[in-house]
C-alpha positions in Angstrom: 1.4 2.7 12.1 0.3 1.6 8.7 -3.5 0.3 8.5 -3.9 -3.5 8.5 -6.2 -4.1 5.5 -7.4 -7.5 4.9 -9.9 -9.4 2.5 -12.9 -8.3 5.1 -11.7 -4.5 5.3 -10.8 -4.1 2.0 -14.3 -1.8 1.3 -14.5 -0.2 4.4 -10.9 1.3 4.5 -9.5 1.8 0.8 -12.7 1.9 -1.5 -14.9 4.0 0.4 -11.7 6.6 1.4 -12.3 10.4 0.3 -7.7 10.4 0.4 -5.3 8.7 -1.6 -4.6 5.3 -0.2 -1.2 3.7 -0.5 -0.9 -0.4 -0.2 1.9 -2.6 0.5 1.4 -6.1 -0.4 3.4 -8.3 1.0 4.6 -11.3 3.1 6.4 -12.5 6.3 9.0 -14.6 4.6 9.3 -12.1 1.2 13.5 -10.4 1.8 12.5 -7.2 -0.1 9.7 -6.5 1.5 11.6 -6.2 5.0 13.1 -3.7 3.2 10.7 -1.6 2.2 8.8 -2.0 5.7 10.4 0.6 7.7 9.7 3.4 4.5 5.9 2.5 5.3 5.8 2.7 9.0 7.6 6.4 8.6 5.0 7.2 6.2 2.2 5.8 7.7 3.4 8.9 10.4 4.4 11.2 7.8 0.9 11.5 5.9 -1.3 10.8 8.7 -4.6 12.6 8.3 -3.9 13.2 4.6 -3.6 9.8 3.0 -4.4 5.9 4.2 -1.5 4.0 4.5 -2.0 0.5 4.7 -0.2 -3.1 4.4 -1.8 -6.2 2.9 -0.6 -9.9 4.0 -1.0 -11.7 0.4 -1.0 -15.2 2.2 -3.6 -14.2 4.8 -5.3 -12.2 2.1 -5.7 -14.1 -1.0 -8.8 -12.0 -2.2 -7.6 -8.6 -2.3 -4.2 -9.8 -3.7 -5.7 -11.6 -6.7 -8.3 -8.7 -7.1 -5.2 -6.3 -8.4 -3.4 -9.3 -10.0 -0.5 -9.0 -7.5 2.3 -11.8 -9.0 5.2 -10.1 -7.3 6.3 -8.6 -3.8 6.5 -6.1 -2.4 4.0 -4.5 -4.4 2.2 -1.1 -3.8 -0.4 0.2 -4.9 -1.5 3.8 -5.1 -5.1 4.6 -5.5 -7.2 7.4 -5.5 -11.2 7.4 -6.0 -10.7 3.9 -5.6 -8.6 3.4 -8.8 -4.6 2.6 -9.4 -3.3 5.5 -10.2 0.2 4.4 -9.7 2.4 1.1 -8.7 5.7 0.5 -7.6 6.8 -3.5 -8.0 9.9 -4.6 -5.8 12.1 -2.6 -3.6 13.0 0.8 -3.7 14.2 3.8 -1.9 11.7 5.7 0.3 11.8 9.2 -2.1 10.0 7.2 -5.5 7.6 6.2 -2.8 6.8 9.6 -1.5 6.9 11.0 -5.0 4.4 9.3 -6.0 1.9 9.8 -2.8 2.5 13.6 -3.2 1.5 13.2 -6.5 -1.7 12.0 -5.9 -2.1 14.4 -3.3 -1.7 17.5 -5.7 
């Protein structure tokens, strides 16, 4: 099950991790997001023990959202050593999301 990373975790989970971290932000009510959803549960499974995937609830979680800019969801974020090292804004299939985790994991 994908992480639940919120303004207080934010450090502890996705700054201080030694593996790429993937983050979904986005909300309850947001369509696309829904979609995307499932693609980060399976992952969440997938990459276990090699990356940290994680979700972000932009209205519960103002701070982290507004720290990265976020305007639009779904949004994720790729990061590694604490940096974007790759986005993905709005929906998409569940291959240009695993591209670009097993990119980071090269």
């Amino acid at each position: 099950m994908a992480l639940e990373i919120t303004d207080a975790n934010f450090e502890e989970l996705v700054v201080k991790s030694d593996k790429p971290v993937m983050i979904d932000f986005w909300a309850v009510w947001c369509g696309p997001c829904r979609m995307v959803a499932p693609f980060v549960e399976e992952m969440a499974k997938e990459y276990e023990g090699r990356a940290v995937i994680g979700k972000v609830d932009v209205d519960s979680n103002p701070g982290v959202a507004q720290q990265f800019g976020i305007r639009n969801i779904p949004t994720i974020l790729f990061l590694k050593n604490g940096e974007i090292a790759d986005k993905q804004v709005g929906a998409c299939p569940k291959p240009v999301l695993t591209g670009k985790l097993d990119n980071l994991l090269k």
